[in-house]
C-alpha positions as CSV (number, residue, x, y, z in Angstrom):
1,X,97.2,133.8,91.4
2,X,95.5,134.4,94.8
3,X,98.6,136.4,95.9
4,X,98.4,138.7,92.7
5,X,94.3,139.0,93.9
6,X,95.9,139.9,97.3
7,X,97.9,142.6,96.4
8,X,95.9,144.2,93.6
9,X,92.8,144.1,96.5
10,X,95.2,146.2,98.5
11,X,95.8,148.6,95.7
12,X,100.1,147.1,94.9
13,X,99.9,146.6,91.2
14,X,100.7,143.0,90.6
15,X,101.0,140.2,87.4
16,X,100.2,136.6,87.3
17,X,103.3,135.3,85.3
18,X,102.6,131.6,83.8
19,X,103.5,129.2,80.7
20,X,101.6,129.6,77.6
21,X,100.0,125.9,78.8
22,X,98.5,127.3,81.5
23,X,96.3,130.1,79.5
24,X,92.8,128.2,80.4
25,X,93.3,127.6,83.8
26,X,94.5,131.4,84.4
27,X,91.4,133.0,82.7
28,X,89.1,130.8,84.5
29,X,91.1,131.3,87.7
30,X,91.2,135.2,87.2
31,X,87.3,135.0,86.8
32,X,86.6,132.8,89.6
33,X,88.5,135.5,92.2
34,X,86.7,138.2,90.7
35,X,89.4,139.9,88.7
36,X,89.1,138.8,85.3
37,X,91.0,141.6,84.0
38,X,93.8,140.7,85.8
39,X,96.9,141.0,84.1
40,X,98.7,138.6,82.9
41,X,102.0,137.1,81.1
42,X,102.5,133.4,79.4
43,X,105.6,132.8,78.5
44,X,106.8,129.7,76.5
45,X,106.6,126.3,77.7
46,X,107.9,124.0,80.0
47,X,110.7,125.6,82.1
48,X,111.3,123.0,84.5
49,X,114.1,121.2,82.3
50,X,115.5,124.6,80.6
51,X,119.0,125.3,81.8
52,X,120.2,128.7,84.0
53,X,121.2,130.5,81.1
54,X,117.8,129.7,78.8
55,X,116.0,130.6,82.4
56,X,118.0,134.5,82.2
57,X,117.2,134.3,78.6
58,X,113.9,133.8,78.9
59,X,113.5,136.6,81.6
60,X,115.4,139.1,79.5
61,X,112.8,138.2,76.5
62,X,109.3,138.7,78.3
63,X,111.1,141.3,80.9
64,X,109.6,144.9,79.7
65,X,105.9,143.2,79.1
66,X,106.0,142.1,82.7
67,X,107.2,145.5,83.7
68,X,105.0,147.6,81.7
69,X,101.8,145.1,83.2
70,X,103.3,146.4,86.3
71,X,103.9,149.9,85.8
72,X,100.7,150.8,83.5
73,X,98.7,151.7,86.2
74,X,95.2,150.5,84.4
């Protein structure tokens, strides 16, 4: 999260990608560097025991939200 606060401080549009377990802790997080609108994608969770192909799964399925975080210039 604190690189995401770097670059959107620098004006690089930037999203904090995390597991839906981790919604708490990025909201407070966000807040406590000042950004609390950061923006921000929780995808399902865990992912440490999912295999390569449920990991390029996965990306294809939260893929356009992540880009359109990045490209919606708000």
């Amino acid at each position: 999260m604190h690189d995401i606060s770097d670059l959107e401080l620098r004006g690089i549009p930037g999203v904090f990608v995390a597991t839906e377990e981790f919604i708490s802790a990025g909201t407070a997080q966000s807040v406590s560097l000042g950004l609390p609108s950061m923006k921000r994608v929780y995808t399902t969770h865990p992912v440490q025991d999912r295999t390569d192909e449920e990991m390029v799964a996965m990306a294809d399925q939260f893929f356009l939200e992540i880009l359109s975080c990045i490209t919606s210039g708000e």
